[in-house]
PyMOL commands that place a pseudoatom at each C-alpha (Angstrom):
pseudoatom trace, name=CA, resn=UNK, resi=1, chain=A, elem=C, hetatm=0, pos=[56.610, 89.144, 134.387]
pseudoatom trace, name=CA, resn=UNK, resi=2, chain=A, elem=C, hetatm=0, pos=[59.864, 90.874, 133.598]
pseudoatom trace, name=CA, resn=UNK, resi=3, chain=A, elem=C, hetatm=0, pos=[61.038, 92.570, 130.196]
pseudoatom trace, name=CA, resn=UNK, resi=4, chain=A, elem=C, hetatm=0, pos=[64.274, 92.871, 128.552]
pseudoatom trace, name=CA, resn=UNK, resi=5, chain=A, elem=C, hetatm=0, pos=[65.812, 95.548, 125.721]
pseudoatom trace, name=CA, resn=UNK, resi=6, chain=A, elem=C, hetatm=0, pos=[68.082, 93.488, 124.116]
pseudoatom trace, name=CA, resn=UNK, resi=7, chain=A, elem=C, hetatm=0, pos=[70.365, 94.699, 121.357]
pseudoatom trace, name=CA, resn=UNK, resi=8, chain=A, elem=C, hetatm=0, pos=[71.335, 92.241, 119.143]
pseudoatom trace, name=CA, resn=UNK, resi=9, chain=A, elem=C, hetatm=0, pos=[74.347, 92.196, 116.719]
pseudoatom trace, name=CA, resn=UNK, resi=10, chain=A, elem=C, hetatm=0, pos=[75.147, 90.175, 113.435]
pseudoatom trace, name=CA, resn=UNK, resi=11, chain=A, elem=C, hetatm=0, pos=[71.155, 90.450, 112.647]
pseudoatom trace, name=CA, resn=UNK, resi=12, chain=A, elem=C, hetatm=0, pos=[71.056, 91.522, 108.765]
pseudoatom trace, name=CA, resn=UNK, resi=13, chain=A, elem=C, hetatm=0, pos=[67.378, 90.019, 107.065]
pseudoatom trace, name=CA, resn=UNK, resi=14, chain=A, elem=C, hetatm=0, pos=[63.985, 89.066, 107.955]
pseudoatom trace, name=CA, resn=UNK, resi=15, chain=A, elem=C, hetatm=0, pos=[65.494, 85.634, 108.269]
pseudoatom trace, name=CA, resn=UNK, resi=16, chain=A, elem=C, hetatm=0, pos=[67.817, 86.884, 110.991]
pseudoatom trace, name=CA, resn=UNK, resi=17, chain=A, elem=C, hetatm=0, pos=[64.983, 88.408, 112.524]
pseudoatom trace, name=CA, resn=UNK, resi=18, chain=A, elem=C, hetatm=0, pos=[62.933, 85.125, 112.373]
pseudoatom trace, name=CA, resn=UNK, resi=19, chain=A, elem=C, hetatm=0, pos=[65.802, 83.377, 113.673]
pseudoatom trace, name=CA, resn=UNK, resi=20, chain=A, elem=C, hetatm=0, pos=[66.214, 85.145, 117.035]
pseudoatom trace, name=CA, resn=UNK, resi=21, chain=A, elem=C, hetatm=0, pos=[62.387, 85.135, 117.666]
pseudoatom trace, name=CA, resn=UNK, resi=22, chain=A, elem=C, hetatm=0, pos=[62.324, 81.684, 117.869]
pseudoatom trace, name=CA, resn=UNK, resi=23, chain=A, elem=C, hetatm=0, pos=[65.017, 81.264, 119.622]
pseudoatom trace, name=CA, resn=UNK, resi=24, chain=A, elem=C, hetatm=0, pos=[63.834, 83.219, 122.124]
pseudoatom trace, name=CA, resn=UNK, resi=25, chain=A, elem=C, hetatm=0, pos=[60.428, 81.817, 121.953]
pseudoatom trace, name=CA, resn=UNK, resi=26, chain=A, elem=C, hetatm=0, pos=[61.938, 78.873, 122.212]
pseudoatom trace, name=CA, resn=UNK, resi=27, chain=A, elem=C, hetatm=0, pos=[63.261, 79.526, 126.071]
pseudoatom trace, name=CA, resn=UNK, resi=28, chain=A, elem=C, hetatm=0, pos=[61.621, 78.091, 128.943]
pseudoatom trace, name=CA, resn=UNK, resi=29, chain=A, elem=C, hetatm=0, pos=[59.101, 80.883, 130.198]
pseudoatom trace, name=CA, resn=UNK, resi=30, chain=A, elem=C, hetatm=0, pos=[59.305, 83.585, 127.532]
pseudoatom trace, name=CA, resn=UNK, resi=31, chain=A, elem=C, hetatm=0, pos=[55.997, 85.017, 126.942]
pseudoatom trace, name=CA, resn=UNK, resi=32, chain=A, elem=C, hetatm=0, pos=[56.357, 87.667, 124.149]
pseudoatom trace, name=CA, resn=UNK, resi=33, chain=A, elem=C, hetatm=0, pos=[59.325, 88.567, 121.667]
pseudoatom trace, name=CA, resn=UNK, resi=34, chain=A, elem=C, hetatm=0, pos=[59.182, 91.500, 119.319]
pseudoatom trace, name=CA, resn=UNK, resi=35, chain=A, elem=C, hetatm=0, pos=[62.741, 91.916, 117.050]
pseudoatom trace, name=CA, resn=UNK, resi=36, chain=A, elem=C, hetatm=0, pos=[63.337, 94.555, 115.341]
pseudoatom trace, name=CA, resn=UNK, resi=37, chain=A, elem=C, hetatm=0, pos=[66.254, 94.654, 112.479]
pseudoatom trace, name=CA, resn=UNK, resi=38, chain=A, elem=C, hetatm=0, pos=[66.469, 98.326, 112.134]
pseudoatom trace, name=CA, resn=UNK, resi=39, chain=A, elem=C, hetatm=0, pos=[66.961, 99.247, 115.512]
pseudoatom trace, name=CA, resn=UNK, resi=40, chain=A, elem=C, hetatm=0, pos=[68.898, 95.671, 116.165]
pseudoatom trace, name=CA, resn=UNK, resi=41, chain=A, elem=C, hetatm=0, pos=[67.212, 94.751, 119.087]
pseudoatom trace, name=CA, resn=UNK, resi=42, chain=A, elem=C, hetatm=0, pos=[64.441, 92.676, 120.674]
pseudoatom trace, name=CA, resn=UNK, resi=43, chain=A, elem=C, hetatm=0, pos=[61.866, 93.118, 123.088]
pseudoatom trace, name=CA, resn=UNK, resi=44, chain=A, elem=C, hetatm=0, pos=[61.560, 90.122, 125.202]
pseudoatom trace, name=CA, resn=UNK, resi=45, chain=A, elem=C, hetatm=0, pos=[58.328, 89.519, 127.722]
pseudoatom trace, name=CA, resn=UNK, resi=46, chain=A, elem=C, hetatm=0, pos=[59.145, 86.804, 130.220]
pseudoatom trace, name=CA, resn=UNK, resi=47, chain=A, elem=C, hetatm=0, pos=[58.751, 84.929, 133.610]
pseudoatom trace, name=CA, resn=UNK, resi=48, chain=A, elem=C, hetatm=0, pos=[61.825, 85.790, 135.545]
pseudoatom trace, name=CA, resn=UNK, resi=49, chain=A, elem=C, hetatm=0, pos=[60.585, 82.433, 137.861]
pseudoatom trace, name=CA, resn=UNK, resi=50, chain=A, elem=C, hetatm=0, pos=[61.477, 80.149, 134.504]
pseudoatom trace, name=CA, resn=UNK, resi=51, chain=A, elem=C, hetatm=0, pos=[64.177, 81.777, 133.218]
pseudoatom trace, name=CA, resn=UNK, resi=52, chain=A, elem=C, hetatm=0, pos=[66.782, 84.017, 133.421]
pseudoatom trace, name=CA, resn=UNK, resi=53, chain=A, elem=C, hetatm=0, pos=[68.164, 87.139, 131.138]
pseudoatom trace, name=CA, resn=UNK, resi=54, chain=A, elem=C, hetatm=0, pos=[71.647, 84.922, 131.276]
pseudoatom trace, name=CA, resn=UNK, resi=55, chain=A, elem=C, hetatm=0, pos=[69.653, 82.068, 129.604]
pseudoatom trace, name=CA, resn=UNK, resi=56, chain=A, elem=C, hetatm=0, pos=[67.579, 84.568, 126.864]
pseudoatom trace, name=CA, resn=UNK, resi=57, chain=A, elem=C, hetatm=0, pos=[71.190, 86.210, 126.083]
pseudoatom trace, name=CA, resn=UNK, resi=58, chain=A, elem=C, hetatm=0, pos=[72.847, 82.891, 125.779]
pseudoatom trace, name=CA, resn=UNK, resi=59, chain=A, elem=C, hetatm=0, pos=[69.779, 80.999, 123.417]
pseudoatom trace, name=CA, resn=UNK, resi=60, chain=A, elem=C, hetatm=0, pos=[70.725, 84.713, 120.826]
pseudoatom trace, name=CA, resn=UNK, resi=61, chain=A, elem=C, hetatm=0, pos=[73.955, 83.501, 120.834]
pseudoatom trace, name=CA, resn=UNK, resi=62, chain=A, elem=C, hetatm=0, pos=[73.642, 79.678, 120.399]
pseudoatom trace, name=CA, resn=UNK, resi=63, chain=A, elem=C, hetatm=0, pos=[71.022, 80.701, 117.186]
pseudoatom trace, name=CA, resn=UNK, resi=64, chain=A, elem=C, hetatm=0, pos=[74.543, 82.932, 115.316]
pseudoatom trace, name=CA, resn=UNK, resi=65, chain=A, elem=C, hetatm=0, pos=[74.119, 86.529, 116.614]
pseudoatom trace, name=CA, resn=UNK, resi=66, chain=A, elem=C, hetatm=0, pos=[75.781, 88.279, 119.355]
pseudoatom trace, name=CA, resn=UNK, resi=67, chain=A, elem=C, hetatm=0, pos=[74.541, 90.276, 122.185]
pseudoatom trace, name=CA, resn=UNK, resi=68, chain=A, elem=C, hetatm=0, pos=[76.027, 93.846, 122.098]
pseudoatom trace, name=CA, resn=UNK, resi=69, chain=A, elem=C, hetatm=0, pos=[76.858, 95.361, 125.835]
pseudoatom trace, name=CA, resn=UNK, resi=70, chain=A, elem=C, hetatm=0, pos=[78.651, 98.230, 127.188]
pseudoatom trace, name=CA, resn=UNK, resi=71, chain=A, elem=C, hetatm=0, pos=[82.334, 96.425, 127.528]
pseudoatom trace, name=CA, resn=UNK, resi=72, chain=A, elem=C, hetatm=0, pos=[82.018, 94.372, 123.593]
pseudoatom trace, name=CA, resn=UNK, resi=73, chain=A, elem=C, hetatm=0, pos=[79.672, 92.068, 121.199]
pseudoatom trace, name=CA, resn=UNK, resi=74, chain=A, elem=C, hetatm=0, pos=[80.035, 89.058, 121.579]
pseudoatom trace, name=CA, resn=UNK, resi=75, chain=A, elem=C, hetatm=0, pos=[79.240, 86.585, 118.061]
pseudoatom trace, name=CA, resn=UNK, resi=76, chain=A, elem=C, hetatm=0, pos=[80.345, 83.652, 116.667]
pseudoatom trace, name=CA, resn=UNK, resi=77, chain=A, elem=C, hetatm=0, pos=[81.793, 83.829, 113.639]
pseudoatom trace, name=CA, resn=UNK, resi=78, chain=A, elem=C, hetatm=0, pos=[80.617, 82.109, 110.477]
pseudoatom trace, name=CA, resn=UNK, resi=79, chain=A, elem=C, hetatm=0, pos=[77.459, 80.975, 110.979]
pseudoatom trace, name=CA, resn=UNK, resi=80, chain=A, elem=C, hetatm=0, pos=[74.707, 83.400, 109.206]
pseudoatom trace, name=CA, resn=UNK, resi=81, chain=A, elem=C, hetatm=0, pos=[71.193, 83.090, 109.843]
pseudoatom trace, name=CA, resn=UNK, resi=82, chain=A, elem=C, hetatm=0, pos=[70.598, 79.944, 107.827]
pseudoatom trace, name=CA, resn=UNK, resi=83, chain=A, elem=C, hetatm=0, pos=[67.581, 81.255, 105.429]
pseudoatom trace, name=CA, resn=UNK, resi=84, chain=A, elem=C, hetatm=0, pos=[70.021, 80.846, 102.204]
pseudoatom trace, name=CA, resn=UNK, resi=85, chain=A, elem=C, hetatm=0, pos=[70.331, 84.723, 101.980]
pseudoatom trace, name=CA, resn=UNK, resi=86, chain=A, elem=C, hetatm=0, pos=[73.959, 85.205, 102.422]
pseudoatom trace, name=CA, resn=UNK, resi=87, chain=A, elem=C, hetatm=0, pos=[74.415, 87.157, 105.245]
pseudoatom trace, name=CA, resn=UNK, resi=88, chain=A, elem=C, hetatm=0, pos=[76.637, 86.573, 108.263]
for i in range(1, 88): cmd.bond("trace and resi %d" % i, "trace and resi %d" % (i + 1))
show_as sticks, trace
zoom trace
């Protein structure tokens, strides 16, 4: 079992929040995700056997948000986080 800090960018609501947890969930071989939205990042338990931090990074940015690194962020634009609040 490996685990991964990930800081997260474009997250703005509990439905952003929601969002990224199951899309990480949602990852072959992910055991536990915590989010949190005030410190834009989550916590991500998983099987580095299944899956790969390449493959957690890419399902944040498929679900709207953008992964935030040393060199840039990197999010798509216009999507929002799809829980009719508004944001994104």
């Amino acid at each position: 079992m490996q685990t991964e800090l990930l800081k997260i960018t474009g997250m703005t609501c509990g439905g952003c929040t929601n969002n990224v947890t199951q899309a990480l969930k949602a990852v072959n071989g992910v055991e536990d995700v915590k989010v949190s939205l005030s410190a834009h990042e989550a916590t991500v338990q998983f099987d580095d056997k299944l899956t790969t931090l390449d493959q957690l990074k890419s399902a944040v940015i498929t679900a709207g948000y953008g992964i935030a690194d040393a060199n840039a962020s990197q999010k798509p634009e216009g999507k929002g986080c799809g829980s009719g609040c508004g944001c994104g």
